[in-house]
C-alpha positions in Angstrom: 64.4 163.2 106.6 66.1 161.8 103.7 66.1 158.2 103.1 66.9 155.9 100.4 65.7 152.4 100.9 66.5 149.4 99.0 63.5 147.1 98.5 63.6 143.6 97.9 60.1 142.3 95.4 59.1 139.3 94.4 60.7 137.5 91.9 57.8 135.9 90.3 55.4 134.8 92.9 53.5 138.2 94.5 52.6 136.0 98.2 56.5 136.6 98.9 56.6 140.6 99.5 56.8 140.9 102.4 55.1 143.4 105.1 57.5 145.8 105.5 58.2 146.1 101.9 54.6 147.1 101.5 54.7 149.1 104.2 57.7 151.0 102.9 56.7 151.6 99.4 53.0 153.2 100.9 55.7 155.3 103.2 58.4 156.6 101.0 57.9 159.9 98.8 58.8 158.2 94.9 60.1 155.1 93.9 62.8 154.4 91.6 61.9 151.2 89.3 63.7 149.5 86.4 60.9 149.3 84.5 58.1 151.6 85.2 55.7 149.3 83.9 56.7 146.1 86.1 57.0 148.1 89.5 53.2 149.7 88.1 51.5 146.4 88.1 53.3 145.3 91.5 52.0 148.4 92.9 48.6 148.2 91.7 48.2 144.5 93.1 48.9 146.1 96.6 46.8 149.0 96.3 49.4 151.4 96.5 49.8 154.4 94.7 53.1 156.2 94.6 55.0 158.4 91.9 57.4 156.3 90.1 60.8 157.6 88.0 62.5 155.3 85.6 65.9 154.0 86.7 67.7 151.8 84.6 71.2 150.5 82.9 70.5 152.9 80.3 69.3 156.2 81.9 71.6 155.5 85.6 73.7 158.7 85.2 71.0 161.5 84.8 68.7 159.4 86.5 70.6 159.2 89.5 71.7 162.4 89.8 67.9 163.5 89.2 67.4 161.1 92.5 70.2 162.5 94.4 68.5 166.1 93.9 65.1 164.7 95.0 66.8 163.3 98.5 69.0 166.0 99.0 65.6 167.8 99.6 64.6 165.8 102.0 62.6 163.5 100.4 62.4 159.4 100.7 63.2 157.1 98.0 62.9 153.4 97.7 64.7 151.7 94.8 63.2 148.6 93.5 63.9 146.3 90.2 62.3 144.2 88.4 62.3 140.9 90.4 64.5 140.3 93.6 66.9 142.5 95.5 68.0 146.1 93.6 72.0 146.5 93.2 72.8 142.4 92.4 73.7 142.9 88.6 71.7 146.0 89.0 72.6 149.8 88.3 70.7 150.2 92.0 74.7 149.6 93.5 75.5 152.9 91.6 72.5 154.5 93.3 73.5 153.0 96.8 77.1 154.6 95.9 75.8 158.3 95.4 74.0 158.1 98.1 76.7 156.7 100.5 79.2 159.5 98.9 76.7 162.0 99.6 75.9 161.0 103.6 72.6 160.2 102.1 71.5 157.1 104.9 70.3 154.1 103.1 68.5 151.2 104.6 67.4 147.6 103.1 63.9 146.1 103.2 64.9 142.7 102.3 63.1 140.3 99.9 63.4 137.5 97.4 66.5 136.6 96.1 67.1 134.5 93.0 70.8 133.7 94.2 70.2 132.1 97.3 67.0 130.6 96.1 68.8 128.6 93.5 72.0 127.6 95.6 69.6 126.3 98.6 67.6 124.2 96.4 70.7 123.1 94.3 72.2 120.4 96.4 75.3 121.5 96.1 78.0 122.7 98.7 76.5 125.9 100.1 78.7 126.8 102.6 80.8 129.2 100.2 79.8 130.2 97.0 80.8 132.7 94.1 78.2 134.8 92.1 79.5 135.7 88.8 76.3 137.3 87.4 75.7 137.5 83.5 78.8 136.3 81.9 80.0 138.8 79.0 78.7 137.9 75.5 82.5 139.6 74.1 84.5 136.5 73.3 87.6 137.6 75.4 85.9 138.6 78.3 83.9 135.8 78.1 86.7 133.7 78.2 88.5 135.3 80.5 86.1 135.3 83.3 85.6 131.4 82.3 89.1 131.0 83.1 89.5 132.8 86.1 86.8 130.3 88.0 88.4 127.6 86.5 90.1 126.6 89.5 87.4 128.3 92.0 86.5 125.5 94.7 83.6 127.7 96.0 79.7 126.9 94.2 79.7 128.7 91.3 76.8 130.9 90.6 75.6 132.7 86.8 72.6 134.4 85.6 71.6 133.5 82.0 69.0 134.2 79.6 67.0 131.8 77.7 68.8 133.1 74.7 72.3 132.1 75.2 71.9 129.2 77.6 72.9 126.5 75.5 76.1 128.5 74.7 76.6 129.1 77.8 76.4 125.4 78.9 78.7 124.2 76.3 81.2 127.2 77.0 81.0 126.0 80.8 82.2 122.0 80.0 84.7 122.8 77.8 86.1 125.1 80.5 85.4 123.5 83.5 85.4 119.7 82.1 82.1 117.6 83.8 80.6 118.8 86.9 77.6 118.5 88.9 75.8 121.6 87.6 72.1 122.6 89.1 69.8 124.6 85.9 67.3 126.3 87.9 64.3 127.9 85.9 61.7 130.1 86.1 61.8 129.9 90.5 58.8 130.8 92.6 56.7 131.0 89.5 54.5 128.4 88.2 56.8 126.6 85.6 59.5 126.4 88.5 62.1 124.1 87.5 65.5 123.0 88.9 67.7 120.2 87.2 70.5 118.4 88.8 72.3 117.3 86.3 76.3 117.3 85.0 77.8 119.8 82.8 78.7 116.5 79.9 74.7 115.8 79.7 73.3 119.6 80.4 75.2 120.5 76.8 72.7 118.2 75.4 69.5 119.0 77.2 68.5 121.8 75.0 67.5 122.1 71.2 65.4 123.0 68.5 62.6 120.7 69.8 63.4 121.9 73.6 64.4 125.3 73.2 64.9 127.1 76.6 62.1 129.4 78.2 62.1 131.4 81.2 64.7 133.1 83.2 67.9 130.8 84.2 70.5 131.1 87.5 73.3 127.9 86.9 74.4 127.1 90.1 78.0 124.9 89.1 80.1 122.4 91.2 83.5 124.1 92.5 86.8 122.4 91.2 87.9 119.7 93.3 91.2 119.2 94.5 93.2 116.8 93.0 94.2 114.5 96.2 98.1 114.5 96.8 100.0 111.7 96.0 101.8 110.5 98.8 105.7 110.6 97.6 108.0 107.1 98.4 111.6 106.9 98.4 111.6 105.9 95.0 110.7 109.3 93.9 113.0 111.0 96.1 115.6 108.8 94.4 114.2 109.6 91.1 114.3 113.9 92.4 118.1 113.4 93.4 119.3 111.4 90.4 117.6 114.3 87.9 119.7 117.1 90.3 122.2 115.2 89.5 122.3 114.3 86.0 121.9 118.3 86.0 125.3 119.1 87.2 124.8 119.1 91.4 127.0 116.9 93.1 125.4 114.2 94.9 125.5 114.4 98.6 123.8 118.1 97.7 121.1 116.7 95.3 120.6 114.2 98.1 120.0 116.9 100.6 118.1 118.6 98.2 115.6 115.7 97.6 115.1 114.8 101.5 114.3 118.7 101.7 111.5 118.3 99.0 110.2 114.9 100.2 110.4 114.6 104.0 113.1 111.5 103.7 115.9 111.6 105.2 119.0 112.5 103.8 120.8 109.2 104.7 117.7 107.1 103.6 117.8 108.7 100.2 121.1 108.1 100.2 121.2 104.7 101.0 118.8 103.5 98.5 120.5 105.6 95.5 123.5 103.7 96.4 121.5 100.3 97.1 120.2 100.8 93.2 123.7 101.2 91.9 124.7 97.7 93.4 127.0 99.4 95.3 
């Protein structure tokens, strides 16, 4: 019967696949890897052997539909990328789409993934969290995303390469402003590295003398609500005499103000009168 199934791997150390992923990719007819080569070494280290077809960013749209054909047949397919789970900032979603569109069933062997790791080890608030993914290297996407999570109170979570980090961290602060920020490198392998640091000292972390190496999930501090300052009758004095000096007459701009401030009509009154002497 026809079966896709999405199959978490490893994302760097091989003792985390798990049985049933094993299990599944020794059951299932062909897999569909991201890189051919990757899945080929991943396989050969468990002994399995299994036809593979290259599915990728690039190639998604024949590819797919080349998959599609395969399961429409009958056959089982399990999708797998690189490192993690398929379909998170992976062309696997598009796969999981067709299949879904199709009445194709699909069903996840689940494994590794570098999003959680990072937030659980980030000490950060993990209750609720964003994942933005890669952020776009086009200036006014960029920028635009940037600005849309700039009031976000959830844990903010990007991918970024090695390559564009330091932009990255520096396009983060002046965004954001300074924030507890966790840089987590290289996780599960044996360089693993997570830094708790702030956004104002992670801008200087890296250089030409420290240049950054490995794969890189920023896990960011959500905004924090500014705490509301508690209003006194001074500043619904301070409301009603601006309605007024704009034209509304006072008992109005006095009803007004209590409205906006919780005082009373008569308190706000009294004291407006109490400061004109009167």
């Amino acid at each position: 019967m026809s079966k896709l199934f999405v199959v978490g791997t490893p994302i760097g150390n091989l003792d985390d696949m798990t049985f049933r992923a094993v299990k599944t990719l020794e059951q299932v007819d062909f897999i569909a890897a991201e890189d051919t080569r990757v899945t080929g070494k991943l396989l050969l280290h468990f002994g399995i052997k299994k036809p593979l077809v290259s599915y990728h960013e690039h190639n998604r749209k024949y590819a797919g539909d080349e998959i599609i054909k395969r399961l429409s047949e009958g056959r089982t397919c399990a999708v797998v990328t690189d490192a993690g789970m398929p379909c998170i900032s992976d062309p696997g979603e598009d796969l999981v789409k067709l299949c879904c569109d199709r009445g194709i069933p699909v069903e996840v062997v689940p494994g590794p993934s570098a999003v959680v790791s990072a937030l659980s080890v980030s000490g950060l608030e993990t209750s609720k969290f964003v994942f933005e993914g890669f952020l776009s290297t086009a200036p006014n996407s960029r920028k635009e995303a940037l600005n849309n999570c700039r009031n976000e109170k959830r844990t903010l979570i990007f991918y970024e390469a090695p390559h564009k980090l330091a932009k990255t961290l520096s396009d983060l602060y002046n965004c954001f402003g300074d924030r507890k920020i966790s840089i987590c490198r290289e996780l599960t392998k044996i360089h693993e590295e997570v830094l708790r640091t702030t956004l104002s000292e992670a801008v200087h972390l890296y250089n030409d003398e420290n240049k950054p190496r490995g794969e890189y999930v920023l896990v960011v501090e959500g905004c924090k609500e500014e705490p509301k300052r508690e209003l006194g009758i001074s500043d619904a004095v301070n409301m009603a005499k601006k309605l007024i000096s704009e034209g509304m007459k006072q008992p109005e701009a006095c009803r007004a103000a209590a409205k906006e401030t919780g005082f009373s009509k008569s308190e706000i009154y009294s004291a407006l009168l109490e400061e004109k002497g009167e």
